[in-house]
C-alpha positions in Angstrom: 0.0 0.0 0.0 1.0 3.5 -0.8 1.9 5.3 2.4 -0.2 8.2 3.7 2.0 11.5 2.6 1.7 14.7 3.8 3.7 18.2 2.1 3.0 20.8 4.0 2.3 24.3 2.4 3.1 22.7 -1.1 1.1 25.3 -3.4 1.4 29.2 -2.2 -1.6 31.0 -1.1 -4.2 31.9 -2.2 -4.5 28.4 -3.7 -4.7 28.5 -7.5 -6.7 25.4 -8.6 -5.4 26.0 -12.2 -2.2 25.2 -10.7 -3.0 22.3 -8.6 -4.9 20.7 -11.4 -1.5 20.8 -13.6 0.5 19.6 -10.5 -2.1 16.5 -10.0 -2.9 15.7 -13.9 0.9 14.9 -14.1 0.3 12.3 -11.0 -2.6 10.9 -13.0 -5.1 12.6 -10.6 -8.8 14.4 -11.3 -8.8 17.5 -9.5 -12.9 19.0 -8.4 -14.0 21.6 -5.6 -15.5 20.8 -2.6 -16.8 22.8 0.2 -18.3 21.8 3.4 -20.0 24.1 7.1 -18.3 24.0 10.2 -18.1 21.0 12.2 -19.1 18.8 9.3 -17.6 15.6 9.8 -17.2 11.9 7.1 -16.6 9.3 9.6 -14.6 6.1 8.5 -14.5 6.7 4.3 -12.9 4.3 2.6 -12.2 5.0 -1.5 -11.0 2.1 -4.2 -8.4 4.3 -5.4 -5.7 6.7 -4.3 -6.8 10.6 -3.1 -5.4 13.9 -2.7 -6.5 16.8 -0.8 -5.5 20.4 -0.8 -6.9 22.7 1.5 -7.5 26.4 -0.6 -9.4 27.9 2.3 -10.2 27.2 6.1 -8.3 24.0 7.8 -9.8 20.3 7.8 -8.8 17.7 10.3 -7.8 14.2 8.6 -7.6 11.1 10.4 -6.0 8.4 8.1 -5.5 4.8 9.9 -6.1 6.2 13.1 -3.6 8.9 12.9 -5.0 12.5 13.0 -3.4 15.3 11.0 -4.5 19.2 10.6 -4.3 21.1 7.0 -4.0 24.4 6.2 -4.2 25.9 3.0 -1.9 25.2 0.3 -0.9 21.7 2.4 -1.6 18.4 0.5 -2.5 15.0 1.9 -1.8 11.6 -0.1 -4.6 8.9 1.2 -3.8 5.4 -0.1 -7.1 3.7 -1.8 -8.3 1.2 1.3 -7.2 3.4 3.9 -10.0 4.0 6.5 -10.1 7.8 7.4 -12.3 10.1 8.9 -13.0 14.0 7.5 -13.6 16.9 9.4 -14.4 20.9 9.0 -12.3 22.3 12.1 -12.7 25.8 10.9 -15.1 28.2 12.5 -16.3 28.8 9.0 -16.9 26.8 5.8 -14.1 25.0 4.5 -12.9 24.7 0.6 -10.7 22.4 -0.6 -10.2 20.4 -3.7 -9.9 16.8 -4.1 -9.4 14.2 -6.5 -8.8 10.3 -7.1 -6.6 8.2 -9.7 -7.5 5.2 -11.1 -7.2 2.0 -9.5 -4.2 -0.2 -10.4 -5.3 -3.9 -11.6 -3.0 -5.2 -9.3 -2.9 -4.9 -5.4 0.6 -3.7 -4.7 
């Protein structure tokens, strides 16, 4: 399995999603908006392919395998496909960030 990863502050703010979508096509990786209230929480997801998360504005809280991790803005966050992990808005306001998933290998690794 592909390890979680974690680069903080990787893209400058304000987040440019023009530039994170470059950055992730590269990897192979969609790249769509998402934006969620305060305190909104997905408890134990679970995706069939790899995901990556950047935070453009507000800060989420990520639990991936039981280990908890805050993002800011312009910090990305690698979740390997399989991994149980839990989502939450931690800021006082709404939350953007963008998201997006590659494709499945055939193989399990």
């Amino acid at each position: 399995m592909v390890p979680v990863r974690i680069i903080r502050q990787k893209f400058a703010t304000p987040v440019d999603k023009a530039q994170v979508d470059a950055d992730w096509d590269k990897q192979g990786f969609s790249c769509d908006w998402y934006m969620a209230p305060s305190g909104r929480k997905w408890m134990d997801c679970k995706h069939e392919s790899n995901a990556l998360v950047t935070v453009v504005d507000g800060r989420l809280g990520v639990t991936v395998d039981g280990e908890y991790h805050t993002l800011k803005p312009g910090d990305e966050i690698l979740i390997p496909r399989g991994a149980v992990h839990t989502m939450e808005n931690i800021h006082s306001d709404d939350s953007r960030w963008l998201y997006g998933f590659d494709v499945a290998p055939d193989k399990p690794e």
